[in-house]
VOMI-704145 format. One record per residue (C-alpha): x, y, z; residue number from 1. Coordinates in pm, whole numbers. Example, Ala and Ser with C-alpha at 12.3 -4.5 7.8 and 13.67 -1.06 7.14 Angstrom:
<nodes>
<<1230,-450,780>,1>
<<1367,-106,714>,2>
</nodes>
This chain:
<nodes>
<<0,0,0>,1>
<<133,351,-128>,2>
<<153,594,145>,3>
<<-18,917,92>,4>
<<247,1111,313>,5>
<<351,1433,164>,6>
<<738,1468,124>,7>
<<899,1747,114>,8>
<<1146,1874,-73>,9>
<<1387,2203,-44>,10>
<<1595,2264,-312>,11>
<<2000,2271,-264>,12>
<<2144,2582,-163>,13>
<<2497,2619,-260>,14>
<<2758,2909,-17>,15>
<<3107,2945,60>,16>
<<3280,2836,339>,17>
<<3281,3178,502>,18>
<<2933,3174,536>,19>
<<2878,2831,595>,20>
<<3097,2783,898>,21>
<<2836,2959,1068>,22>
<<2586,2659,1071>,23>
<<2835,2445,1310>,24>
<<2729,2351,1585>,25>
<<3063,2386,1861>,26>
<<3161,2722,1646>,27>
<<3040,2947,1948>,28>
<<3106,2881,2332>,29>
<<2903,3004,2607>,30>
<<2988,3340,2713>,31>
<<3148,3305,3073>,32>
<<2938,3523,3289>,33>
<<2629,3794,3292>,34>
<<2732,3958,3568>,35>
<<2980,4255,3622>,36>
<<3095,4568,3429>,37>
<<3076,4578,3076>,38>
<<3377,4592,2945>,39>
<<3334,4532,2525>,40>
<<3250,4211,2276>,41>
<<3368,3928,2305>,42>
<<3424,3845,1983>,43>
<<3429,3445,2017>,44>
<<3039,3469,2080>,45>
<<2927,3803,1984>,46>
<<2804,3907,2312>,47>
<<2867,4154,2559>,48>
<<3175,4035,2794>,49>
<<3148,4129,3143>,50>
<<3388,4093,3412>,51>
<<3484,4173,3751>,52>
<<3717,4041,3990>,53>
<<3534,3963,4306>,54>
<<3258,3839,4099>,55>
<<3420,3595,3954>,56>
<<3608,3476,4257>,57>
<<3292,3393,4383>,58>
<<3169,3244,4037>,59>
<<3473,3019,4076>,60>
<<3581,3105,3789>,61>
<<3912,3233,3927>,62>
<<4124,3093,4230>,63>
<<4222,3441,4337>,64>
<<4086,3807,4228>,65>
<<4419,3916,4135>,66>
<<4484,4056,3723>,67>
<<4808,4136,3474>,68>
<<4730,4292,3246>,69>
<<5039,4318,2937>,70>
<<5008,4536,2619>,71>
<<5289,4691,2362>,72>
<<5252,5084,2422>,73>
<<4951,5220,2263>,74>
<<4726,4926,2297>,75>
<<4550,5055,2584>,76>
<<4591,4885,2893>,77>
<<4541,5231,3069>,78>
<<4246,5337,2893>,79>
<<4108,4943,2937>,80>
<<4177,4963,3352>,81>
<<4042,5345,3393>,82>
<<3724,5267,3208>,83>
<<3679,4949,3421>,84>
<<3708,5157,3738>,85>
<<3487,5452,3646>,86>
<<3239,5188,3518>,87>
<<3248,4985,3840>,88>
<<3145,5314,4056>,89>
<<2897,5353,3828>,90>
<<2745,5012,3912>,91>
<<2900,4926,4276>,92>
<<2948,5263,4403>,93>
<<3018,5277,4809>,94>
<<3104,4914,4772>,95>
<<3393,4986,4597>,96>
<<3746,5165,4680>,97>
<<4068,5205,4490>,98>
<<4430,5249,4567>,99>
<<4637,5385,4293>,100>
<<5023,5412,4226>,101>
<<5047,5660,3963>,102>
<<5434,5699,3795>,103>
<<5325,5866,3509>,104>
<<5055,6136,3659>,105>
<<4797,5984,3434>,106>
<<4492,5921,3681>,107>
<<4421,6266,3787>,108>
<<4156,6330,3523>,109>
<<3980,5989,3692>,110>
<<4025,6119,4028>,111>
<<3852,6396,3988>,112>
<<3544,6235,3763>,113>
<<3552,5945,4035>,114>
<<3560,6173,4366>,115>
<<3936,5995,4417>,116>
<<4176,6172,4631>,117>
<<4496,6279,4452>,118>
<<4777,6301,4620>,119>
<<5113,6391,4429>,120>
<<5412,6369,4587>,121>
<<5800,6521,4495>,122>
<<6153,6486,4594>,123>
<<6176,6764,4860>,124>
<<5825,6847,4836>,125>
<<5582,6933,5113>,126>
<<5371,6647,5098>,127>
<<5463,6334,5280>,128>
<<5339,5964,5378>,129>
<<5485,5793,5594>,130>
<<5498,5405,5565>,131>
<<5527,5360,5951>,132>
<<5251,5545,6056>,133>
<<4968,5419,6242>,134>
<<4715,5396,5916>,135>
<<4373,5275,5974>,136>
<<4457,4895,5988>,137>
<<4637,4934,6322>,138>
<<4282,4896,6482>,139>
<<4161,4556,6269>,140>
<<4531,4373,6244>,141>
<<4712,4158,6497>,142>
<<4977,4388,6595>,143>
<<5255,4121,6511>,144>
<<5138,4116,6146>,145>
<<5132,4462,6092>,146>
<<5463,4503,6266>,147>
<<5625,4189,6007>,148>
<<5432,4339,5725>,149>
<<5636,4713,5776>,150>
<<5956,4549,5847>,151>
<<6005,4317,5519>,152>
<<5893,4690,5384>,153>
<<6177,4859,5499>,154>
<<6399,4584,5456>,155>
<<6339,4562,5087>,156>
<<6391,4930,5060>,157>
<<6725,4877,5233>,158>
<<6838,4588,5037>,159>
<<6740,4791,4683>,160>
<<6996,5067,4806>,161>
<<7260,4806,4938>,162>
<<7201,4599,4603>,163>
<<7226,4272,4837>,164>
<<7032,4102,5049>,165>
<<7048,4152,5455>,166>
<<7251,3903,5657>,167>
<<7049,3689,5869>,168>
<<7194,3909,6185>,169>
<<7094,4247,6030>,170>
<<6771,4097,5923>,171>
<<6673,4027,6339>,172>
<<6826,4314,6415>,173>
<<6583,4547,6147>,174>
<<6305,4350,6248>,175>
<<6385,4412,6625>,176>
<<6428,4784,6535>,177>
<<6095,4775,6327>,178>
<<5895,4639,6679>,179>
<<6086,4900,6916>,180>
<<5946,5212,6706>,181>
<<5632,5130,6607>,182>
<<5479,4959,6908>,183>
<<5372,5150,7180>,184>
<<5444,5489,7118>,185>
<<5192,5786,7131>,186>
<<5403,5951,6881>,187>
<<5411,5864,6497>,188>
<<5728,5680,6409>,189>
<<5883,5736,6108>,190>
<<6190,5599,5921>,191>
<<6393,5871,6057>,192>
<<6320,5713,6401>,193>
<<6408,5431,6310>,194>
<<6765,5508,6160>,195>
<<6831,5646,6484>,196>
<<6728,5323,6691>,197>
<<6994,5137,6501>,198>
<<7276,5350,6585>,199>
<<7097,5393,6949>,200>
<<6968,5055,7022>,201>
<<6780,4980,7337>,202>
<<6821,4725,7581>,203>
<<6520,4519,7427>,204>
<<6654,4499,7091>,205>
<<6955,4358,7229>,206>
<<6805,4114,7422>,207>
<<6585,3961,7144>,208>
<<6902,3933,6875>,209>
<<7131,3811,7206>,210>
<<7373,4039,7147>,211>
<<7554,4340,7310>,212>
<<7447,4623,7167>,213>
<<7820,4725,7075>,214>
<<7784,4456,6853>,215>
<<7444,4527,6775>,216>
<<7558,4882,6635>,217>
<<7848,4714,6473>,218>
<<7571,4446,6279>,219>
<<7360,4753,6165>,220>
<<7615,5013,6037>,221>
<<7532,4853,5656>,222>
<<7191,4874,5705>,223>
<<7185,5211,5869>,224>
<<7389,5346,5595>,225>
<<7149,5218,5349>,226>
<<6851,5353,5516>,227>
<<7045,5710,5597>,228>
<<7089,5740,5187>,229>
<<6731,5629,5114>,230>
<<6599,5941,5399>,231>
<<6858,6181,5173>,232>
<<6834,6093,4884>,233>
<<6550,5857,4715>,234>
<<6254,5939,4944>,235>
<<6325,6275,5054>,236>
<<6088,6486,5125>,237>
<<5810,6218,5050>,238>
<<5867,5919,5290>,239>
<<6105,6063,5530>,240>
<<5863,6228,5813>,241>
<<5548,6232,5979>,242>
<<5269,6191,5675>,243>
<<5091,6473,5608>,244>
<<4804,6343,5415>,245>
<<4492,6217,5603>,246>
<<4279,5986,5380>,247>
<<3892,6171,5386>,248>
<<3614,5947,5481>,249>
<<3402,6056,5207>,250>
<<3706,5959,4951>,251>
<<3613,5622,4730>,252>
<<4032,5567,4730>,253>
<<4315,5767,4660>,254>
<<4549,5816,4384>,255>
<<4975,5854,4473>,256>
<<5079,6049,4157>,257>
<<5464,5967,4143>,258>
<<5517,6175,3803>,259>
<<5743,6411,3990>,260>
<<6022,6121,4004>,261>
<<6224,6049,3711>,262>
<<6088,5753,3588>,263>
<<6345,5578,3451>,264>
<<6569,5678,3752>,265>
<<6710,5433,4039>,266>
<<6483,5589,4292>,267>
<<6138,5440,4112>,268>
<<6178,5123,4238>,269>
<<6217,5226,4578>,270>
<<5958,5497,4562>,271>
<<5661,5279,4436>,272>
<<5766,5035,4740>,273>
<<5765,5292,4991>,274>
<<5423,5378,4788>,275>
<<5274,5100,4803>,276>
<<5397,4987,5166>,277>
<<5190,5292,5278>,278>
<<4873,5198,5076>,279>
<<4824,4834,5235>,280>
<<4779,5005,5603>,281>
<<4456,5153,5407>,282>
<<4375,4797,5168>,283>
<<4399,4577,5442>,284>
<<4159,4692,5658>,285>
<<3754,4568,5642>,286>
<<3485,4743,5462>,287>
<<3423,4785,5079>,288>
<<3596,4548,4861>,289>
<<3911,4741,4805>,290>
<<4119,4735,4483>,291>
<<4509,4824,4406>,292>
<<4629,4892,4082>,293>
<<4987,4966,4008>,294>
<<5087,5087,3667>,295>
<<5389,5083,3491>,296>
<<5498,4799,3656>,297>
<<5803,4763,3406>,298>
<<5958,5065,3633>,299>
<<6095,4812,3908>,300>
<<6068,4489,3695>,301>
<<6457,4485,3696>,302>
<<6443,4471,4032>,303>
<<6466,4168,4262>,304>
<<6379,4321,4599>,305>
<<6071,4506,4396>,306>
<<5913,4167,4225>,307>
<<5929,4043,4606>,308>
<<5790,4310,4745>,309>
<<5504,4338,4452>,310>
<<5407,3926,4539>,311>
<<5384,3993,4876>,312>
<<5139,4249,4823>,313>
<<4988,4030,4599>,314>
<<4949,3734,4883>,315>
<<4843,3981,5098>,316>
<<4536,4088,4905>,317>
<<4400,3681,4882>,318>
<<4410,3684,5250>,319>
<<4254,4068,5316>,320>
<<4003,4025,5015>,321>
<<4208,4303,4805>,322>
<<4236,4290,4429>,323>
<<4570,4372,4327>,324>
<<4567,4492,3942>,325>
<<4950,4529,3744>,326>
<<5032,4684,3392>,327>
<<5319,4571,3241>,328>
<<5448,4584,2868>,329>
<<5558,4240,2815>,330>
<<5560,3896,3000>,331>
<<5911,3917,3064>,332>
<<5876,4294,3290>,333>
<<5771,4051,3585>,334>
<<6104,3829,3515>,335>
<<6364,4069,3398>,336>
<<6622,4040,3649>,337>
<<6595,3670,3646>,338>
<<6771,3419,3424>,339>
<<6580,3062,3416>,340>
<<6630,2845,3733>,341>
<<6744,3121,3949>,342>
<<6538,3202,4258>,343>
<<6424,3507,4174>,344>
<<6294,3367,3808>,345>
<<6121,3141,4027>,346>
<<5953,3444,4270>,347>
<<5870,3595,3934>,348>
<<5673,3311,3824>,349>
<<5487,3324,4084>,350>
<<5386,3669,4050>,351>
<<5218,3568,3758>,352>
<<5086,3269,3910>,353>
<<4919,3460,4157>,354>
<<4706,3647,3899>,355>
<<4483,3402,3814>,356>
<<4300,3714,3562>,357>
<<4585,3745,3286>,358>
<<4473,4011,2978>,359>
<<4713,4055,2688>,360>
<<4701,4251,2451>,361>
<<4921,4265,2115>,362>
<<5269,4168,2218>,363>
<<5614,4223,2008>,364>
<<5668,3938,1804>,365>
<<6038,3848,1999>,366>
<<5745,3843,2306>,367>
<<5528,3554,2193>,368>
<<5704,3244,2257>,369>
<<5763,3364,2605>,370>
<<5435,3423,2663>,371>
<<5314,3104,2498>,372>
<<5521,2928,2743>,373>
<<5430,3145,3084>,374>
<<5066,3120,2980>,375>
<<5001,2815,2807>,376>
<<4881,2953,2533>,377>
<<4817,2755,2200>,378>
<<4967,2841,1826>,379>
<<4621,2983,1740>,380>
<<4601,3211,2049>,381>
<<4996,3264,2057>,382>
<<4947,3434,1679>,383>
<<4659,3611,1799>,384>
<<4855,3769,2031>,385>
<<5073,3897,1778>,386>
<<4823,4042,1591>,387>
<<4543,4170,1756>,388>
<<4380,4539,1649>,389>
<<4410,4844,1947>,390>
<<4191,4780,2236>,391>
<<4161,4392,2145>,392>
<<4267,4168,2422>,393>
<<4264,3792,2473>,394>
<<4176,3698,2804>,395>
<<4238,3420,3038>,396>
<<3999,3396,3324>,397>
<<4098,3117,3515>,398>
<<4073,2798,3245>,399>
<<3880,3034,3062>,400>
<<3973,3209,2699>,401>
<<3818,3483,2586>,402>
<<3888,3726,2262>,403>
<<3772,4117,2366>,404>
<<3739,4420,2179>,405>
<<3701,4734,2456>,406>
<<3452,4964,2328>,407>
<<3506,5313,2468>,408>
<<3220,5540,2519>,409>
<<3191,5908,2448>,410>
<<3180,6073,2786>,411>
<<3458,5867,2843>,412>
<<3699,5953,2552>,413>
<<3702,6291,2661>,414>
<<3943,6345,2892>,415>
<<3946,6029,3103>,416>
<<4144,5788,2929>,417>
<<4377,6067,2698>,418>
<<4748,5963,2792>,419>
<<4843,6150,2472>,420>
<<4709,6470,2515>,421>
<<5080,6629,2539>,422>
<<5186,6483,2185>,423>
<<4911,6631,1996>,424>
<<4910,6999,2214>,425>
<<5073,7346,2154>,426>
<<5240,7579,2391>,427>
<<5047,7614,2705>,428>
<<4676,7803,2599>,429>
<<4702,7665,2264>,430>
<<4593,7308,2269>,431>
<<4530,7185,1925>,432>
<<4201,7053,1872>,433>
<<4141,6663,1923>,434>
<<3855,6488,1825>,435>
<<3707,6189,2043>,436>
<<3842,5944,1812>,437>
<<4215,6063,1904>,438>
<<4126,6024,2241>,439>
<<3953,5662,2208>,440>
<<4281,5558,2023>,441>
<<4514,5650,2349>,442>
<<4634,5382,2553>,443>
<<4904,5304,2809>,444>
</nodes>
């Protein structure tokens, strides 16, 4: 018996495989998360990507909330972090607060649109902070932590200027010196204090190093030396005193603008230590979910006691709850004092390891086998890498890959993200003329 089913028929359509490739199946993944700040498209699945890094700690989609960010010059890492934080106001505003280190004077404009407060500080200027002082987290930490957490601060600042590390015996006898001055006084201690307790010990410090303190003297002369130079030379006038600047409650973070200091001087290192040793007495303590960014981080890269200092700060912020946020140029600015198998290549690894949010933008090409190897990229993603357009990023969120394009709106082109403003202006009162696309193409 014939069936009287219809059948249906469609006739062939013929394409190319451009267009075609669209009808698979497995072509488009599932976007990683809804929730967060909008930062562009991802352009793997066409949708918005969104991102933050306390939300997706607790998406567990990260093991820690802490990001590197890498990009050649011009490819906007800036202008990708500043939007980010003006954006994340905009959505989490009092639940939010940001600690910036500043070399290059370029987060004023955000400060000012954000309600930040800007503090810039100069060699010999007027406005200090002071490293020892008794910040805000002297009333929520254990009072041993906070003293161990200022002492491996000053002794990395010594051991930059020494270009060595400390003996074990001037090591106990810092760390003694460290616990003397800050602990118990009414008084603000300051590093001056400080490099007069090592060639004055007291009877205490003696006791806990189980020396005389003729000998004690004798064991800190190097170190004393070293942190005599730093007070004349490297920090003066910024680190060297009582602080002067008193964080306002009102203030959603602060901003240190460094651009006073010759960037590509010795002191940089040592000044974005002493920087940054002051900001965790404000990031560790409880309240808003508290952010630190440090840009430029290629300005102490070189630097062993630096790279030790910044993964320490970087621990610190998994166990406070603090995001810690660094902008380099290339993979190798977190390893470029160490050759492979050293130590400190070893301490730099683990800087990177302990960003479990890496975004990288177009590398140099001598850049992309190193970063194939530190990241595990594949040949697809390593020549991606190589050749993505401005503001394009491939990012890896955990196990996680993801191809952005930042999109830059309007309000924000104008004036926020500009770190180019100076090429394109005249003598002072007569700026050329820029259009918002010049400003949407500046970067970091």
């Amino acid at each position: 018996m014939t069936s009287a089913r219809p059948q249906l028929r469609l006739p062939w359509q013929r394409g190319s495989t451009a267009h075609t490739c669209s009808i698979y199946p497995f072509s488009v993944h599932h976007p990683m998360t809804h929730e967060g700040v909008v930062i562009g498209i991802d352009m793997l699945t066409g949708n918005s990507f969104c991102w933050d890094p306390f939300t997706a700690y607790a998406a567990g989609l990260v093991s820690n909330p802490n990001v590197a960010v890498f990009g050649q010059p011009g490819q906007r890492k800036s202008t990708l972090v500043k939007t980010y934080l003006a954006r994340m106001f905009s959505l989490y505003g009092d639940r939010r607060w940001v600690a910036i280190a500043d070399p290059k004077g370029e987060y004023t404009p955000l400060a000012d649109r954000l309600g930040l407060q800007a503090v810039r500080l100069t060699p010999g200027g007027r406005t200090r902070v002071n490293p020892l002082s008794h910040g805000p987290a002297a009333s929520h930490e254990d009072p041993e932590q906070t003293s161990l957490r200022r002492a491996e601060t000053v002794r990395d600042l010594i051991a930059t200027t020494l270009r060595r590390d400390l003996q074990p015996n001037e090591e106990a006898a810092l760390y003694a010196a460290v616990d003397v001055v800050t602990r118990g006084r009414s008084v603000e201690p300051t590093l001056a204090d400080l490099a007069t307790l090592l060639t004055d010990p007291t009877d205490e410090m003696a006791s806990r190093v189980r020396v005389g303190k003729d000998q004690l003297v004798q064991d800190c002369l190097d170190v004393y030396y070293g942190l005599a130079s730093l007070l004349s030379h490297a920090l003066r006038g910024m680190f060297d005193g009582p602080g002067t600047v008193r964080l306002s409650e009102g203030a959603r973070g602060v901003v240190l603008d460094l651009s006073g200091i010759d960037a590509g001087s010795r002191a940089m290192p040592v000044v974005l230590m002493a920087a940054t040793g002051w900001l965790q007495e404000h990031l560790v303590c409880p309240g808003p979910q508290r952010l630190q960014v440090v840009d430029e981080l290629w300005l102490g890269a070189g630097n062993q006691h630096f790279v030790r200092h910044m993964q320490r700060a970087v621990k610190l912020g998994r166990s406070y709850g603090t995001a810690n946020i660094q902008i380099a140029h290339k993979v190798t600015d977190a390893a470029a004092q160490a050759d492979t198998g050293t130590a400190e290549a070893k301490i730099a690894a683990g800087l990177l390891a302990d960003c479990d949010t890496k975004v990288i933008l177009r590398q140099d090409p001598e850049q992309l086998d190193v970063a194939r190897r530190a990241f595990g990229l594949t040949e697809t993603e390593r020549d991606w890498v190589g050749s993505l357009a401005r503001g394009r990023a491939l990012w890896l969120v955990g196990g996680r890959r993801a191809v952005v394009q930042h999109h830059l709106a309007p309000h924000e082109s104008d004036g926020l993200v500009d770190t180019d403003q100076r090429m394109r202006s005249g003598p002072v009162g007569h700026d050329r003329d820029r259009g918002a696309e010049g400003s949407a193409d500046a970067g970091a």
